[in-house]
C-alpha positions, 0 to 999 in steps of 0.5 A: 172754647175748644182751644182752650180745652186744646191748651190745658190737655198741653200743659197737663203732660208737662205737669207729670213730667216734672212730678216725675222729676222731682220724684226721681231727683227726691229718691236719688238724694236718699239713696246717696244719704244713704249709701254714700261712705262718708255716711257710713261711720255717722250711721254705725254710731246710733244703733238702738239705744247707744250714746254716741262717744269718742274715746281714747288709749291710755297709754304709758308715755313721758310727758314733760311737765311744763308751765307757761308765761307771758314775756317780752324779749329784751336785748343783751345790751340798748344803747343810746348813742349820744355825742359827748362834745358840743359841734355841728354833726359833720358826717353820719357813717352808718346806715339804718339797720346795720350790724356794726362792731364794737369800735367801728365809726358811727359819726364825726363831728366837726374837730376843728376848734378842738384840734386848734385847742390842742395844738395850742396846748402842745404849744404852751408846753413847749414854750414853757419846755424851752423856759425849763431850759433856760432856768436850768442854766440859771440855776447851774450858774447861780449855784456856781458863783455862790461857791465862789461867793459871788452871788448869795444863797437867797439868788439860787433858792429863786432860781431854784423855785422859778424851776420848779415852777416851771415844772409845774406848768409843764405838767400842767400843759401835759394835763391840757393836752391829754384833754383837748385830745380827749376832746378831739377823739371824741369828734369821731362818735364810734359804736360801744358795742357790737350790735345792730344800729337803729333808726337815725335821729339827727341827720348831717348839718345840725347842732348837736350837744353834750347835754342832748337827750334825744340821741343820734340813734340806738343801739341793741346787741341781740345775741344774746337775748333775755326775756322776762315773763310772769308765773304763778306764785305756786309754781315757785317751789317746783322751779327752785327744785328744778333749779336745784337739779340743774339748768332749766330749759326754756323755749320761746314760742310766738303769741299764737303758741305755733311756733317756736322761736328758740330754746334757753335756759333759765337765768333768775327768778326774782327775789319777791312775789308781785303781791298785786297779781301774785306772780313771780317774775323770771328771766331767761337767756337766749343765743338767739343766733338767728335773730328769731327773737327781736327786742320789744317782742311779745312771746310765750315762755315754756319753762321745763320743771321735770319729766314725768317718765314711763306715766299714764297720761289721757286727754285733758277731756277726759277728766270729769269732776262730780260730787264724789270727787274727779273720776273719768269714765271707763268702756269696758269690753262690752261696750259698757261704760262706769266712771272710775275715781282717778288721782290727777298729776300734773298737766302737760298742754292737752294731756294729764298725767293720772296717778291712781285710777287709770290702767295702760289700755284702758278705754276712757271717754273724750267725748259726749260724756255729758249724756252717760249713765251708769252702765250706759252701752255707748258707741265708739265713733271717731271725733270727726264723725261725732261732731257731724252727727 
């Protein structure tokens, strides 16, 4: 019995102690809630009675009036290389990937049966150049004797003919012969166009045709590149007005709308509305000197219709829609807030212009609108200390 009386007077100092701590470790924390600086801007947003908001300047600035659609990048030029002769593909001369100018060689084909053709279309030439000749001659002399009286005029009218024939053949011998050259040039299989070959699709060795529809690669000039996107139907007349007043400007950002690719001009709108989703379809031209927009791409076209200069212009969230119509609300001096019916102009990515309403300095709520009265007293905090509270 005494040791166990021992043992419980040892564990009660204990016991204290760590009361002591947690008290110590309690009033520790509220002092650093409440001194600590990154607290301060919370705590001054909620004095007695007043809502917290942020707010913002309106101010007189130029804002560019864009709109915005989704598009995909087309090459200038896609090409589909294909040999135009039957023959066994002999050599491949290019390598993946790689820019290549126009008339630089791509691939050969095995020439040999059309050079034989050729050469045996010079030949038929020739023979048929030495019988002109020799018909000459004959016709010469024909023509002679019957002067003399020695021949008949029906002897010279075959010779004549049988020259005339072969006058033909040589013609025709030179009509082979600028084929089977044809035939022979087009063994070497040579680029169309500059731009940047593509995967290769037949390899050294096989047997390729004329009438082959897979190709032995592709070919795509970049620079310059298009891009055709959708807008909206109701844009169309401000983008015949811009048009109007000269080259339009458009920038190609990537999906994410982050960053910028290149900036173009507007080259076309089409010439009828897609009446399915009541859009217009547009096409854009690019340099595209640094190969930053590559063919098949998904990108955001921003087209510039006009810019608005010296306007006001607010956050998008400060526009507030209410049974009177649009207003936004107003902090004046005192820290009083009163909504005040605004004319909008057009947006401008996360700004909007107001045409009527507005004033430059003017005090407009952004954010925490949803909890303002009239005549509410508010407290101006920034967006950051707004979203901790």
């Amino acid at each position: 019995m005494d040791t166990s009386r021992g043992g419980k007077a040892t564990h009660r100092p204990r016991a204290v102690l760590f009361a002591v701590c947690c008290a110590v470790l309690i009033a520790g924390g509220m002092f650093y809630w409440y001194w600590a600086p990154g607290a301060e801007p919370a705590r001054a947003a909620l004095p007695s009675g007043r809502v917290p908001v942020s707010v913002a300047i309106a101010a007189r600035q130029d804002v560019p009036i864009q709109v915005t659609g989704l598009g995909t990048v087309q090459a200038s030029f896609t090409i589909a290389i294909h040999s135009q002769v039957d023959g066994i593909m002999q050599q491949v001369l290019f390598t993946e990937g790689q820019h290549v100018k126009k008339g630089d060689l791509l691939a050969r084909i095995d020439p040999r049966l059309f050079q034989a053709a050729l050469d045996q279309a010079k030949a038929k030439k020739s023979q048929d150049v030495a019988m002109l000749i020799s018909a000459d001659k004959d016709l010469a002399r024909s023509k002679t004797l019957v002067l003399r009286n020695v021949t008949t005029e029906q002897i010279v009218d075959q010779q004549q003919a049988r020259v005339d024939q072969l006058k033909a053949s040589i013609e025709s011998d030179e009509a082979l012969i600028e084929t089977a050259q044809t035939q022979l040039d087009f063994t070497a299989i040579g680029a169309p166009s500059d731009g940047r070959v593509g995967v290769r699709l037949v390899d050294p060795g096989n047997l390729v045709h004329a009438n082959d529809t897979r190709p032995i690669a592709s070919l795509v000039l970049t620079q310059p590149s298009a891009v055709l996107f959708t807008l909206p139907m109701q844009v169309l007349d401000d983008l015949r007005d811009a048009m109007a007043r000269g080259p339009v400007e458009v920038t190609a950002y990537d999906q994410n709308n982050r960053r910028l690719l290149s900036t173009g001009t507007l080259l076309l709108i089409d010439n009828a509305i897609d009446q399915a989703t009541a859009t217009i379809r547009l096409k854009a031209m690019f340099d595209n000197a640094d190969e930053r927009l590559w063919p098949g791409e998904f990108v955001n076209a921003r087209v510039l219709l006009e810019t608005r200069r010296n306007v006001i212009a607010v956050p998008t969230t400060v526009v507030q829609r209410g049974p009177q119509g649009l207003f936004a609300w107003v902090v004046n001096a005192d820290n009083v807030v009163e909504p005040r019916p605004i004319a909008l102009g057009p947006p401008s990515g996360d700004l909007t212009v107001i045409d009527k309403g507005l004033a430059e300095g003017d005090r407009v709520v952004t954010d925490g609108q949803y909890k303002l009265q009239v005549n509410a007293r508010v407290a101006i905090v920034s967006p950051a200390a707004g979203a901790a509270k």
